[in-house]
N, C-alpha and C positions, 0 to 999 in steps of 0.2 A: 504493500500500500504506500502510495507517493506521499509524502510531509507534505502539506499548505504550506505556502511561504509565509514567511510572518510580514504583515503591512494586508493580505490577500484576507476578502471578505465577501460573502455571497450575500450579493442585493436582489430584494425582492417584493415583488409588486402586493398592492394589500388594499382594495377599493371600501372604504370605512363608511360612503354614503353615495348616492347619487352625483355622478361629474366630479365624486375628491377620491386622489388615488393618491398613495403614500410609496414612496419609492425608499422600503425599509434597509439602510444600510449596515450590516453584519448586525455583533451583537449591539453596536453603538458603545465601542469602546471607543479611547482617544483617536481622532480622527475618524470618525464612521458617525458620520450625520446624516439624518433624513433627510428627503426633500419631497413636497406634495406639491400634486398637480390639482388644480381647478380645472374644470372642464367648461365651464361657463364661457362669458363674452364679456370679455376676451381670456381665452385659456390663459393660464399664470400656471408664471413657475414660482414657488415659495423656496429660495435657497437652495445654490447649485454644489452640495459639497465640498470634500478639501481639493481632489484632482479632478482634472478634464476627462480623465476614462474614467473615472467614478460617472461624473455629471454625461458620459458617452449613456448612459443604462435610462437616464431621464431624459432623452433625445429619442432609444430608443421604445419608451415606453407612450412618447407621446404620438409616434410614428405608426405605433400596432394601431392606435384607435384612430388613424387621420386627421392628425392633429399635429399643431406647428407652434412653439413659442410665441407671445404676445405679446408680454408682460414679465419681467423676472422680478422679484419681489426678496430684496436681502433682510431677514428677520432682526441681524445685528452684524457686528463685527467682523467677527473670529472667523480666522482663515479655512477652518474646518466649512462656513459655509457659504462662502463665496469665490472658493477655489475654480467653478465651473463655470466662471460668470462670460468668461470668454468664448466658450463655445455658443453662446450667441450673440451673434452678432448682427447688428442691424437691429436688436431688440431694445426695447425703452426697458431701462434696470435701474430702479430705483430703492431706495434708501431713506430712512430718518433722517434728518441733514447730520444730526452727530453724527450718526452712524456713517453716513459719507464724506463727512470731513476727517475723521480719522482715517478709512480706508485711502484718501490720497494723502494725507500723508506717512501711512504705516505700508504702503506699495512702492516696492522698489528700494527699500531701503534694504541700505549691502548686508546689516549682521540680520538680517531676516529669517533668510535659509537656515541659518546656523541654532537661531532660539527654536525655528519650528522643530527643526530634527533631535532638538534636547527633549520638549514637551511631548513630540511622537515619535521618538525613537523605532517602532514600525514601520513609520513610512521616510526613513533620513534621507536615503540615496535618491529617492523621488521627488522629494523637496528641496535638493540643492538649486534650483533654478528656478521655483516657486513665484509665479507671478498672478497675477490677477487683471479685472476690467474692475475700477471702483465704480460703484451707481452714483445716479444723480440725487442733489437730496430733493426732497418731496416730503413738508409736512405731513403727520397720519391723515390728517382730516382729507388734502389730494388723493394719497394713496387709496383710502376708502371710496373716493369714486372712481375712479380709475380702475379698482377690482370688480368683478361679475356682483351683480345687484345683489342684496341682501347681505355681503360682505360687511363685518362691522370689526373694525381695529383700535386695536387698544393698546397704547404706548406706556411703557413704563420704562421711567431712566433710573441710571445707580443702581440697578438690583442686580443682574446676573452679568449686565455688562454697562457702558456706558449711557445706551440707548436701545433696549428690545421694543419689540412687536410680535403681539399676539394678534391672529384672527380668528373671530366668533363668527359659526355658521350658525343663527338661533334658525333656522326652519328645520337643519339636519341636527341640529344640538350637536356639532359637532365644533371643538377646540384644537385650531393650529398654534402650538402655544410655543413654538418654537425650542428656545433652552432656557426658557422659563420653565421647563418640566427636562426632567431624568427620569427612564422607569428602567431601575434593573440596574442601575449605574447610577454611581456615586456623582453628584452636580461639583461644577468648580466655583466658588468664587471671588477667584483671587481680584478679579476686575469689578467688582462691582461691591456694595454693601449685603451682608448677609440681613439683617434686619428690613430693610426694604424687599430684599428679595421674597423674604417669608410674610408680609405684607401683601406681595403681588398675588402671591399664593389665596390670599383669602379672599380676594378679588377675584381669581380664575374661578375659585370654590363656589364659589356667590349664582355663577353663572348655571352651574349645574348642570355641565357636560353629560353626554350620554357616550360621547366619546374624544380621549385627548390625543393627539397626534403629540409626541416628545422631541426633541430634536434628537436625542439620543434615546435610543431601544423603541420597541414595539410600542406599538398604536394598545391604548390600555382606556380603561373608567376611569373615573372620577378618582377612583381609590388610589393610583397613582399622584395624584396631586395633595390627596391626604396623608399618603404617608411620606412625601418630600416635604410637608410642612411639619411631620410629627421628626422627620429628620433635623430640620433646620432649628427646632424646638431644643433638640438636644443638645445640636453646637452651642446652641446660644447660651443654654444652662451651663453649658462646660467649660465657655467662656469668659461668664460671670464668678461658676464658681473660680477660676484661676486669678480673674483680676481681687475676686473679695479676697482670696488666700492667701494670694502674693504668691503662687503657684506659675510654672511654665504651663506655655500650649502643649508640651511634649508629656507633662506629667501627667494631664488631663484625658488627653488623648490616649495615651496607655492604658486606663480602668474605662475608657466610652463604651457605655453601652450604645448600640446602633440598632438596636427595637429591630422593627422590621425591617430595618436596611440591611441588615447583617447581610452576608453574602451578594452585596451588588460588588457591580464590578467598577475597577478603580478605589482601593478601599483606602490607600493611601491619600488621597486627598482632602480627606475630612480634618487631617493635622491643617494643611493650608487655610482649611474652613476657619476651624475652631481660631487661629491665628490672624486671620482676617477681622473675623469677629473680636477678638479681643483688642484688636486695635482700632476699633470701633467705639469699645466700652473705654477706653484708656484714653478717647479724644483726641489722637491725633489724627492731625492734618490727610483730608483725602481728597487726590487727586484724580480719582478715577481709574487708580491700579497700587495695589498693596503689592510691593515686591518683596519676599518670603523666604526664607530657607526649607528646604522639604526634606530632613533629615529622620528620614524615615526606618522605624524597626522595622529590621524581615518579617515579624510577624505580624506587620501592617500590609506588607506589599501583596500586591494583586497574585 
C-alpha cells in the first residue's frame, strides 16, 4: 500500500441545501480550508483555498453543474483562503476593505514563503513561491447585494482575525460562517481577540443554524458552534485563572481540560489561545496580531 504524501488531502463535494455546495477540504487541518459554492445569481465562490490545485477541485466542481465563476467572495485574510484567488481571472473578488488592505500589503512580501512553511510545515516546498490576487475592498453592506438574493452578511472585526465575514442563508437556515467556526479542529487565535471571538459565537448561536458550513472540517449543526464557544469558555477561564495566580500560559495549559474538544485536531494551539487570551486580560497593547512563543509539550502535539 502506497504512503499519502504529507501536504496531500482528498476534497470532497457535500450539497448542505439547494444551489450551496461545500467543497470539503481533507480533515481541515492546517492549510485545508473549505470553500462553498452559491449556485444562485450570480454563482459565488466563498474562499479559494491555500493552492491553485487545491482551488483547481472548485473550478472543477463548478464545471460538473455548468456553471462559471461570478463573484469570488474572500471571508478574511489568511492565506489558507485566498491562495486560489488567481485562478480566476477576469472575476470581480472582493473583500472587507480591512481585509483587502492587509492582503496588499501582506502579498509579495519576501519573508512570506518562509513564515507560511513554518505555520504548515505540510505544504513548505509548495509554498516557496506562494502568491496571491488581493480582492477589492467592498463594504458588507455592497457585498450583501452583490450576493444571490436572500444573502444576508455579517461582519465581525478582532475576533478570529482582523476583519471576518459570515453568510446567513435564513430561507435554507443555513450558516457560511467561514473561521469563525472549527469543527473537529482546534481554532487559532493568534490574530485576532479570543473574547470577541467567543462573542461572535453567541451571535452565530442566536441565528439558529440548521446547518454550519466551518472553514475548517465538515459541514456540522449548531452543536459545533456550541461547543467552540464551550471551548473558548475554557481558554478564557484558564486564562484568568493564570493572570489571578501569577501562573504561566504553559502551567495552565498543562492541567486544560478540553471538555468536548478533546481529541480535535491541532491540539497544540490552544497554549497560543490561552496566551492570546491572557494578554488580553493583562491589557496590553493590541495590534491586530499577538506574536507568541508555541513551546509546546509532546504530549500536547497533534
Amino acid at each position: 500500500m502506497n504512503a499519502v504524501p504529507a501536504g496531500t488531502a482528498t476534497r470532497r463535494e457535500a450539497e448542505v441545501a439547494d444551489d450551496v455546495v461545500v467543497v470539503v477540504n481533507g480533515d481541515g487541518g492546517a492549510g485545508l480550508s473549505n470553500s462553498v459554492l452559491l449556485l444562485g445569481n450570480p454563482t459565488t465562490v466563498i474562499d479559494t483555498m491555500l493552492l491553485p490545485d487545491m482551488a483547481a477541485d472548485i473550478v472543477t466542481a463548478l464545471t460538473r453543474r455548468g456553471r462559471a465563476a461570478e463573484l469570488v467572495v474572500n471571508t478574511h485574510i489568511h492565506t489558507d483562503h485566498i491562495g486560489g484567488n488567481r485562478l480566476f481571472d477576469g472575476v470581480p473578488v472582493v473583500a472587507h476593505p480591512r481585509t483587502a488592505s492587509g492582503m496588499r500589503r501582506m502579498i509579495g512580501e519576501p519573508g512570506l514563503p518562509a513564515l507560511l512553511a513554518k505555520v504548515m510545515p505540510d505544504f513548505a516546498e509548495r509554498l516557496a513561491d506562494w502568491d496571491s490576487v488581493p480582492a477589492d475592498p467592498l463594504p458588507p453592506v455592497d457585498i450583501e447585494r452583490a450576493l444571490p438574493a436572500g444573502t444576508r452578511v455579517l461582519e465581525f472585526t478582532d475576533a478570529h482575525s482582523a476583519a471576518d465575514l459570515a453568510l446567513w442563508l435564513p430561507a435554507s437556515r443555513v450558516l457560511v460562517a467561514g473561521d469563525l467556526c472549527f469543527a473537529g479542529v482546534t481554532p487559532l487565535a493568534v490574530h485576532g481577540r479570543v473574547s470577541r471571538w467567543r462573542a461572535a459565537l453567541d451571535r452565530l448561536i442566536a441565528l439558529g443554524p440548521d446547518v454550519v458550513v466551518p472553514g475548517h472540517g465538515s459541514p456540522a449543526g449548531i452543536g459545533a458552534l456550541r461547543e467552540l464557544a464551550d471551548y473558548f469558555d475554557r481558554v478564557l477561564a484558564a486564562a484568568h485563572l493564570a493572570h489571578t495566580e501569577q501562573l504561566t500560559a504553559q502551567a495552565v495549559w498543562a492541567r486544560f481540560d478540553a471538555g468536548p474538544a478533546a481529541g480535535w485536531l491541532e491540539p497544540g494551539r490552544t497554549l497560543v489561545n490561552i496566551q492570546v487570551a491572557l494578554a488580553e486580560i493583562a491589557g496590553k497593547p493590541f495590534e491586530g496580531e499577538h506574536r507568541v512563543q508555541q513551546d509546546q509539550d509532546p504530549s500536547h502535539s497533534r
